[in-house]
N, C-alpha and C positions, 0 to 999 in steps of 0.2 A: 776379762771382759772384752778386750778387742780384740783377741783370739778367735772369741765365740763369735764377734759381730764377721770379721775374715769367713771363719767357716760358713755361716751363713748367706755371704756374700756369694763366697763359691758355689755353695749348693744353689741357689736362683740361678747364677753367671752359669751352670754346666744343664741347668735344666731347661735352660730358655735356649740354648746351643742344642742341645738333644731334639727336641721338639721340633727344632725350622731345622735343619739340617736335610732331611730327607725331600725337605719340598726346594731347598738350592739343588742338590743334585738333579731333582726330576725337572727342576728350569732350566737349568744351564744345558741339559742333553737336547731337551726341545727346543731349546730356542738356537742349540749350535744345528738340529737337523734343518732346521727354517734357513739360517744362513747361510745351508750347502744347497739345499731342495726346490728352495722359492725363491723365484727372484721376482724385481719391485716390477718389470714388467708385467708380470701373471696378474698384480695385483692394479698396475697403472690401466690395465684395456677392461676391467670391469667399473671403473669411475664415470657414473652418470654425469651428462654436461649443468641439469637445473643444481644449484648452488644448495637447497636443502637437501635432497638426496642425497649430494657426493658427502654432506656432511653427517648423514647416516648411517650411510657405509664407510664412511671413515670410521666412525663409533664404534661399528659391528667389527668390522676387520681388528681393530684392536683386542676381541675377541681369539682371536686366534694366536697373537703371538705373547708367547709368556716370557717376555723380558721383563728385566725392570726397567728403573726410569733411567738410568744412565746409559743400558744397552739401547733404549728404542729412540733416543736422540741420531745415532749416526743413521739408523733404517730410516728415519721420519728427514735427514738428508738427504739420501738416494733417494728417496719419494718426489721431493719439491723437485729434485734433479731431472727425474724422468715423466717431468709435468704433470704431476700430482695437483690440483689445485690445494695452494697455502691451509687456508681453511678444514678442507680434510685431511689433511698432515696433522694439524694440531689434533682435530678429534681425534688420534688414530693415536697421535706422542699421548695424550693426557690418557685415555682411556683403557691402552694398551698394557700398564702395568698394574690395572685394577681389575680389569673385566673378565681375565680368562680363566680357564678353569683352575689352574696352579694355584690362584692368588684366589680367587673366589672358597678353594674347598682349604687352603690350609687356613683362609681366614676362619670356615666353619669347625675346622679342629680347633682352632689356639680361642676358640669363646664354647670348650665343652658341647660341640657337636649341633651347634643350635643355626640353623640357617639366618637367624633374623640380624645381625649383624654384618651377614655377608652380603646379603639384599639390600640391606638400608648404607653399607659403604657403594655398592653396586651401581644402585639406584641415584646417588649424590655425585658421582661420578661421572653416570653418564650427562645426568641435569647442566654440571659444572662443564663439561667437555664441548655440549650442546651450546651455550648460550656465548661461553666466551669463542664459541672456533666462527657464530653468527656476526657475534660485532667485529671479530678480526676480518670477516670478507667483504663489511661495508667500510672500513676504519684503515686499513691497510692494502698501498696499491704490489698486488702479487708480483709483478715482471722486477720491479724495483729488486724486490726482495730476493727472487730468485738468479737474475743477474749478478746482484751478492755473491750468494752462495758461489753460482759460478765462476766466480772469478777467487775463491779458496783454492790453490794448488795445492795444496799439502792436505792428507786426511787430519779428523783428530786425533790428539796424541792420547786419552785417555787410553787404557788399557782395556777397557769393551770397546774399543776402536779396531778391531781386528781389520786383515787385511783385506782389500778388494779387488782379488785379484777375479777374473771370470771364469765360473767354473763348469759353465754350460760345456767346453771341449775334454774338461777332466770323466775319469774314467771311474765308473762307480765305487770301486776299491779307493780309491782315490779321493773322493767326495767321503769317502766312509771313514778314511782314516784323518782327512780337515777336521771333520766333526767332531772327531775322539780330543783330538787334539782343542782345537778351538774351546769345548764345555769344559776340559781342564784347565788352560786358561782362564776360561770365564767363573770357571767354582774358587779359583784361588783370589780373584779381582773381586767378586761377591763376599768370600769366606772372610774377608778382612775386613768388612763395614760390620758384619753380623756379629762377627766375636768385640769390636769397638765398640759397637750399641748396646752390646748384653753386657758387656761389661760396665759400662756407664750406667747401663737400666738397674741391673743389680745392685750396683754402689747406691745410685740415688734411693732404693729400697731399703738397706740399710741403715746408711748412714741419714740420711733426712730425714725428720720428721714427716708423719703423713698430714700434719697440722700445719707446717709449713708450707707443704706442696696447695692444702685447701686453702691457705690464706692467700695465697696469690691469685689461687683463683674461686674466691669464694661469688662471683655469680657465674649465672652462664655463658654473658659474654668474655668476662676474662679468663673464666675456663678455657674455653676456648682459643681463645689467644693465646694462649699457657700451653696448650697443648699443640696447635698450629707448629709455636718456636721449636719446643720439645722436638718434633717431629722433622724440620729443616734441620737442627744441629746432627740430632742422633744421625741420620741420612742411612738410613735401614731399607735397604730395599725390597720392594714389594713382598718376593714371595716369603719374609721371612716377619714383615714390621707388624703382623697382627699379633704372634709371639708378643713382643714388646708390648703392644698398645694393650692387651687383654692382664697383662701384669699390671697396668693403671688404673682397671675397673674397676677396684676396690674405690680410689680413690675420688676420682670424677664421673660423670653422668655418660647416657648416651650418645649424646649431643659432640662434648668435647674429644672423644674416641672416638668416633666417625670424623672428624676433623683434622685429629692428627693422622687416620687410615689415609685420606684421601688426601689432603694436603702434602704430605709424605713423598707419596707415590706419585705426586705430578711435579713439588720444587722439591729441592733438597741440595746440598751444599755440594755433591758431586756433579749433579747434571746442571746445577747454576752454570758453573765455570764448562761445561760442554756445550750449552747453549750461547753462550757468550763467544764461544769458540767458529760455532755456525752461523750464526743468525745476528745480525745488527743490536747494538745493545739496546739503541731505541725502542724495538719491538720485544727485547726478552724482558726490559723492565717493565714496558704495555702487558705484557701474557702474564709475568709473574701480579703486576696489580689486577688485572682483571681475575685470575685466578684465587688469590687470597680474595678480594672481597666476595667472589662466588660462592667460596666455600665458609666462609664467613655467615656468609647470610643464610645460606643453604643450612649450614648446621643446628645455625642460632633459629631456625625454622623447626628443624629435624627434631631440634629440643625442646621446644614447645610443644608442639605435634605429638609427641613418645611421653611429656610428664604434665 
């Protein structure tokens, strides 16, 4: 009998690794070309001065880079760095490992090809990115904060903390072989949250009851809560945590699965301690409250709205 339950284990644990696998490789190559190709200037002289705008295109630009949450913490530091206004850094950290194409189409693979999952985490994302990056620019005075920053000598030690050396004087062979390098780096600092969480994910599919997991969250707000925590422990990054969260649909609603998508992909137990690492604890514990209740309410909205 626990033989059988092991095998079954395995088979979820090697199927949920087969599936995300191909979309860490296709992140970690685009997001090492971004790290050799674009620099935060390209992106600092197109930031409009009106305070909603810049938080627009902060949103939108998060579009483009397909990191996860723990690589787009040290980018959303060079940003504040090369006067990025605070505000659109945030929209840009929160949105950036939700919104791009990586994260958007393996979310439509891992829910059976269906756009409407990928739109409604999409959609609650940008909502969530939007309203907490508006109260951070009337709630938080920026020079403070960025003085901060500037005054860290040492980068972060995370290991998506790659080096910052300048590479505008390297020579394209050169920039070509950073990049080979850097994404295998970053596949092997990714590979190891993804096979932790599918292995935890699996277990709890096993071994747990599915009556136990509904009992804890037998409405839709503890659902939700339930899945929120789920989602900070596991710490599955982006392009892989739809995988995991589409093995829970059996379980909970709409509602709770777009919750732990997005809650997921903006806190999570790796880029806690990177944020903590950047940014004054006083504001990451502010981001992370405004965050949770955003996506809190957002959700418990999203599930009323869908049932």
């Amino acid at each position: 009998m626990l033989n059988q339950s092991f095998l079954q284990m395995n088979t979820i644990f090697i199927s949920i690794i087969i599936e995300a696998l191909p979309f860490i490789v296709l992140g970690v190559f685009i997001a090492a070309f971004i790290q050799m190709f674009i620099t935060e200037e390209m992106i600092a002289k197109i930031m409009p001065k009106n305070r909603f705008l810049s938080i627009a295109i902060g949103t939108g630009i998060g579009s483009l880079f397909p990191a996860c949450e723990c690589g787009i913490v040290p980018i959303t530091q060079r940003l504040v760095k090369k006067n990025v206004p605070l505000y659109s850094a945030m929209a840009f950290m929160l949105t950036g490992p939700i919104i791009n194409p990586v994260v958007i189409f393996s979310t439509f693979i891992a829910f059976g090809d269906s756009w409407k999952m990928a739109l409604y985490r999409s959609a609650l994302a940008i909502a969530v990115a939007v309203v907490v990056s508006i109260i951070i620019s009337y709630v938080f005075t920026e020079n403070q904060l960025r003085e901060y920053i500037e005054k860290k000598v040492s980068g972060l030690t995370h290991s998506h903390d790659h080096s910052h050396h300048d590479h505008s004087n390297m020579k394209f062979s050169e920039k070509l072989k950073d990049m080979v390098n850097h994404a295998i780096d970053e596949f092997f600092s990714v590979g190891k949250f993804l096979v932790f969480g599918a292995l935890i994910s699996s277990a709890m599919q096993t071994f747990i009851k599915t009556s136990t997991l509904l009992s804890l969250g037998h409405t839709k707000a503890t659902a939700i809560l339930v899945m929120m925590l789920l989602a900070f422990i596991l710490s599955i990054c982006s392009e892989a945590d739809a995988f995991i969260a589409s093995s829970f649909s059996g379980m909970f609603g709409t509602g709770p699965i777009i919750a732990f998508l997005v809650f997921g992909a903006m806190v999570d137990i790796k880029n806690l301690f990177m944020m903590l690492d950047v940014f004054k604890r006083k504001f990451v514990l502010a981001l992370i409250g405004l965050i949770f209740v955003s996506v809190f309410i957002g959700s418990l909205f999203l599930s009323s709205f869908i049932n």
